[in-house]
Structure formats: structure tokens, C-alpha cells
N, C-alpha and C positions, 0 to 999 in steps of 0.2 A: 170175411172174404167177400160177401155181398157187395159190402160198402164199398171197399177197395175196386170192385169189379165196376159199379157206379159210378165212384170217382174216375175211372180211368175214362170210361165212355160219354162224361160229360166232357172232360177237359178235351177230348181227340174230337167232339163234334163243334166244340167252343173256338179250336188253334186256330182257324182262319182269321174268325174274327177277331181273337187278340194280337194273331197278327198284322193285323190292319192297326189298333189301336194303337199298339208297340210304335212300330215305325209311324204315325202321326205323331208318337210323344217326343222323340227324339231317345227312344230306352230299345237298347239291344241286348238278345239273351244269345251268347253263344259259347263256346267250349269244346271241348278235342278230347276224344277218345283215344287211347294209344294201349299197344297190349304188344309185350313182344316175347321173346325167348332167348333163354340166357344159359350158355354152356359154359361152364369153367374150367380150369387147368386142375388134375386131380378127384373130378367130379364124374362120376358117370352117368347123372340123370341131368335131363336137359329141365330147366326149372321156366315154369309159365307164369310170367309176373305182367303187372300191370306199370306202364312208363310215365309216369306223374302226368295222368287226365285228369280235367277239371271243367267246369262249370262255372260261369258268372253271367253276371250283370252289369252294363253300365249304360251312364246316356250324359245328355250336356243339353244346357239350357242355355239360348241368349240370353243376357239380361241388359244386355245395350249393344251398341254399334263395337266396344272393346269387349267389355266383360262378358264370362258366361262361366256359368256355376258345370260343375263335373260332380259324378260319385261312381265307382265301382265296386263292385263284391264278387269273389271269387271262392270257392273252395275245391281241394283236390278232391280226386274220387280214387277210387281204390276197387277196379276191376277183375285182379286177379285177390279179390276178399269174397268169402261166399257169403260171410255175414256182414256186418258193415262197411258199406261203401263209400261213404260220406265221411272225408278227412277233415284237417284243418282249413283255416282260411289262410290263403294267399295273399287276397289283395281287399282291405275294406278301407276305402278311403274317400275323402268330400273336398272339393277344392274349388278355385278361382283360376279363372287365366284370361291377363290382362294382355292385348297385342304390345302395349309400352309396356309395360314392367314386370310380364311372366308373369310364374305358377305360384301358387302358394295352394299346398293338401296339407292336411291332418289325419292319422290314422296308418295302417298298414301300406308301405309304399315301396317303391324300386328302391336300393340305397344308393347314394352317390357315387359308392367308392365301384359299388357294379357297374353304373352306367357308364363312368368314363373307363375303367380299367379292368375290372373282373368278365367284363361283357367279352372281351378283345378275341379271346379262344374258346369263346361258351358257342360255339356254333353248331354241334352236336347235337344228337338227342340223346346221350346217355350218359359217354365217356368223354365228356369235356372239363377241359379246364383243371385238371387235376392237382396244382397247385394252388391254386385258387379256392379252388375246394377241401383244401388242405389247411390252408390259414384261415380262411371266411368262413362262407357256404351259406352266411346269413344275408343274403342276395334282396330278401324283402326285410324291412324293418318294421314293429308295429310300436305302436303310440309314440309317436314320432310329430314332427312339425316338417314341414319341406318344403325348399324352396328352389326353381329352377328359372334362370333369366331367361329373356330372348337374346336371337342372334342376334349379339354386340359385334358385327363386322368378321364372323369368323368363331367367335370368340361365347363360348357358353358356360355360364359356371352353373354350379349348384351345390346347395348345401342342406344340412338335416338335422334335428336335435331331436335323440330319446329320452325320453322322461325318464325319468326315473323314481317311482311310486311303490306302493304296497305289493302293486301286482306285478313289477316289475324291476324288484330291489337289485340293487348291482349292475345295473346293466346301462344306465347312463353312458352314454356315448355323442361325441359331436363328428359329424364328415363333412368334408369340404373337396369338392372335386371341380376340373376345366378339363375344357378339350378346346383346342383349335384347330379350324379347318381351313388349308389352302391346295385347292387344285382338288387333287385326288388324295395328299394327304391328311389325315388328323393326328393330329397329338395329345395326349391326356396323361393327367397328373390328380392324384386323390390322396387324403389323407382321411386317416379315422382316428382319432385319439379315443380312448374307453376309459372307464372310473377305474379297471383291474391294472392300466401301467401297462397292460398290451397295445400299444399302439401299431396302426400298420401306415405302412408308405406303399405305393402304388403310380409306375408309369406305363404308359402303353403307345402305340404305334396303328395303325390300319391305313394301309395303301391299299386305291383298289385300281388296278390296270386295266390292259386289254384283255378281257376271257382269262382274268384269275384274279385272286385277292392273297393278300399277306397281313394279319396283324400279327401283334404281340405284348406281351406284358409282362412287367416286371413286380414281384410283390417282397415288399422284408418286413417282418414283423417282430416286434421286438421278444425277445424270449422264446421265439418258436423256431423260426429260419427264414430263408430268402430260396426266391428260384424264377425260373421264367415257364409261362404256355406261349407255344408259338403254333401258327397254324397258316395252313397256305391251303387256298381254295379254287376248284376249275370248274367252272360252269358249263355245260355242253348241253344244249337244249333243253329238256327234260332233266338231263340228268346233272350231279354234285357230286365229284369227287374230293376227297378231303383229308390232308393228309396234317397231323398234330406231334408235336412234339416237344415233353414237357423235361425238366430237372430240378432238383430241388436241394438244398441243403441244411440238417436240421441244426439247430444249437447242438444236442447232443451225439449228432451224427448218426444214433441208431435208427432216424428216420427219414434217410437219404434214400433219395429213387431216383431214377431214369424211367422216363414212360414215351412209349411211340404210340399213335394211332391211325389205323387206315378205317374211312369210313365211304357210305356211296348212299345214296338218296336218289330216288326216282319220283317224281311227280306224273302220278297216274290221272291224277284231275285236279283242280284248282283245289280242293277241298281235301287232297288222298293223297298220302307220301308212307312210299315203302322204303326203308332203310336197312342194311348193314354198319357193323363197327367194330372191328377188333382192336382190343388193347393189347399190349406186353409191358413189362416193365420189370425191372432191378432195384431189388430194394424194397423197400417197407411201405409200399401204399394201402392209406386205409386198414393198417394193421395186418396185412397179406404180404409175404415174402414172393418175390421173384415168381410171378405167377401172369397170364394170359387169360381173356376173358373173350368170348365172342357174343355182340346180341343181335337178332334181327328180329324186326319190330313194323307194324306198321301206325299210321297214324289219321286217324280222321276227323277231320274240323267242322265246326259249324257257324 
């Protein structure tokens, strides 16, 4: 206990000056604390969980007038745990990025088929994308290769290879995703083929207008189903109102849903977002029949 008590008392009279150092190196530590409360349909106790908070690092180094090296590390934390808090890693990756010829990272990264397509209805903090997350969900990829061009006029593609090794037998997978932007619209299209013969297809849509936004996406996957997340978004000062709407159809039918969502976010400070978000739905989500979920939550960043 001593020790720990020391430890804490150096490191809190040291913070200034590592934060001086930090920001000289070009290396940021930040992460977001979220903690919210979750009532369900048939449930009488309101349940205190913690909303996927995490912790990293990352920084970027010149190394000429084009090039500069990147790394991140990330892992969630797990608040509403009284014993270990310290989850998985999210994000552990090392990379290049050239102004002509894009990104190349190694290691735990965003996946393709999320940024052009899965991304489209993930605007939430809880209950997003429920299709999406019904075929995927594997949104980071690790021991991966990746690559992400620059704007070709509109025009961005990227792509990703998972290894496939001891530690990670079966799960070899290639994605290949684009998006085109003109005006206010983008377009996106992704593909993922895997070594199991599950391949998925993936398009999407995001308009964003005067004082709202509209995307959407379409996902089919082979041997599982198809379906769409659609979400329309209003902005008003501070506040986000957010209204989602997903459907899904399975191969064997027994796990077809309808799902609505209303949700509302407030920005208390650049750093503080209080949220609401109820879902419903028809049908079989996540193994729950025809059931209603309410969370509110808030969120603090750093």
C-alpha cells in the first residue's frame, strides 16, 4: 500500500512536466470515460454498466516533407468491474503516410468494410447499427496489413489483409472498400471475403444537408442474411437528435427483426456528452425476442 501511495504521489507531482515533454514529442495520451444505466423490457432492476471506455496512446513523427511514421495503442477499460478494469486492446498499430501515395499500418486497425460502410448508422453510443452488428461487429481487425489511398479526386479506396497464423488459425480474411464524394454526397461500397465461405457485400449512402444528415447501408452476407441501418440526424446547437431505423432478413428466417431507435445527446462541454437512447424491436435481436431497451449514459473525454 505504501508503495502504490508513492507511486501515485510521484507520478501527480511529475504530470506537468510530462506533460510538457508529451506534447514536445509529438505523443498524446487521451481516452473517455462513459458509464451509463440500462433498463430492459421484463427487467425490474435498472443495471449500472460501463459504455466501452478506453485509454490510449498515439503520436506521428515527420520524417521528411511527405512521409511521417504514426503508432497507436489503445485498450478498453471496464468501469462498471470492481475487479479488473483493464480490457482488451482496440487499437495497436505502426504506420506510414505518404501525401502521394497514402497509409500503409500493420497491426490492430479500423476495417475497411467499417469505414466505408458499417460506419454509415454507427452514430450512437450504444444501440447503433444493429444490423451491422449482427453480420460483423469485428469493426477493428488485428494482425492485419492496411492500406488507405489519398483523395483521388473524390475518390478513396482501401484495403486490408489478415494473416492468417498459429495465433490466428481460420480467420484469414481480405476487404477492399471505396467511397466517393461529390457535393454533399458520398457513396461507399466494401467487400470482405474470409477463408469460412462467409463473405459479405456492403453499400452505403451519407447525405449531409442543411441542419440534418441521412445515411445508410446495405449489408448481405453469405449464409447469414441481408438487411439495411438507416439513420437521420438534427443538429440544434448543443443538442443531437437521432432517429435509426434498422431490418434485417435471416437465411433461416428465425432471425428476422425490425428495430427503431430514438436517441438525443447534449454537449455539456467540449469534453462532456449526456445521452439518451431507446430501442424496440420485432424479432430476434441478439438472441432477445420482441423486447425494448432504454440507456442513459454519460460520457467524458480527454
Amino acid at each position: 500500500m505504501k508503495k502504490l501511495l508513492t507511486l501515485c504521489t510521484l507520478l501527480a507531482t511529475a504530470a506537468p512536466a510530462c506533460a510538457v515533454e508529451i506534447a514536445d514529442t509529438g505523443i498524446e495520451v487521451y481516452g473517455s470515460l462513459r458509464i451509463m444505466l440500462e433498463q430492459k423490457k421484463d427487467n425490474d432492476d435498472t443495471e449500472y454498466k460501463d459504455a466501452l471506455s478506453r485509454v490510449g496512446i498515439k503520436g506521428s513523427y515527420a520524417l521528411d516533407e511527405r512521409l511521417s511514421a504514426f503508432a497507436k495503442y489503445e485498450v478498453g477499460l471496464d468501469l462498471g468491474n470492481d475487479g479488473d478494469t483493464v480490457g482488451d486492446m482496440r487499437y495497436g498499430h505502426i504506420g506510414l503516410t505518404d501525401t502521394t501515395y497514402g497509409t500503409l499500418a500493420l497491426g490492430k486497425v479500423d476495417s475497411p468494410f467499417y469505414e466505408t460502410v458499417g460506419v454509415a448508422a454507427d452514430y450512437m453510443w450504444w444501440n447503433s447499427a444493429p444490423v451491422y452488428y449482427t453480420l460483423d461487429g469485428g469493426l477493428r481487425v488485428s494482425e492485419s496489413a492496411y492500406y488507405s489511398s489519398p483523395d483521388l479526386g473524390g475518390l478513396k479506396v482501401k484495403a486490408l489483409y489478415q494473416v492468417d497464423d498459429e495465433d490466428n488459425t481460420g480467420q484469414e480474411q481480405t476487404q477492399i472498400g471505396a467511397t466517393y464524394s461529390l457535393g454533399n454526397l458520398t457513396l461507399g461500397t466494401a467487400f470482405t471475403g474470409t477463408e469460412g465461405g462467409n463473405d459479405r457485400y456492403g453499400l452505403s449512402a451519407y447525405y449531409a444537408g442543411e441542419g440534418f444528415y441521412i445515411n445508410g447501408a446495405y449489408i448481405d452476407q453469405e449464409n447469414s442474411g441481408a438487411g439495411i441501418d438507416a439513420i437521420v440526424g438534427i443538429p440544434a446547437g448543443k443538442n443531437l437528435y437521432t432517429l435509426g431505423l434498422s431490418d434485417f432478413s435471416a437465411e433461416n428466417s428465425d432471425g428476422d427483426f425490425t428495430a427503431a431507435i430514438l436517441a438525443y445527446q447534449r454537449t455539456l462541454h467540449q469534453h462532456v456528452v449526456a445521452w439518451a437512447e431507446f430501442m424496440a424491436w420485432d424479432g430476434s435481436l441478439y438472441g432477445v425476442e420482441d423486447a425494448n431497451q432504454l440507456n442513459v449514459g454519460i460520457n467524458f473525454s480527454f
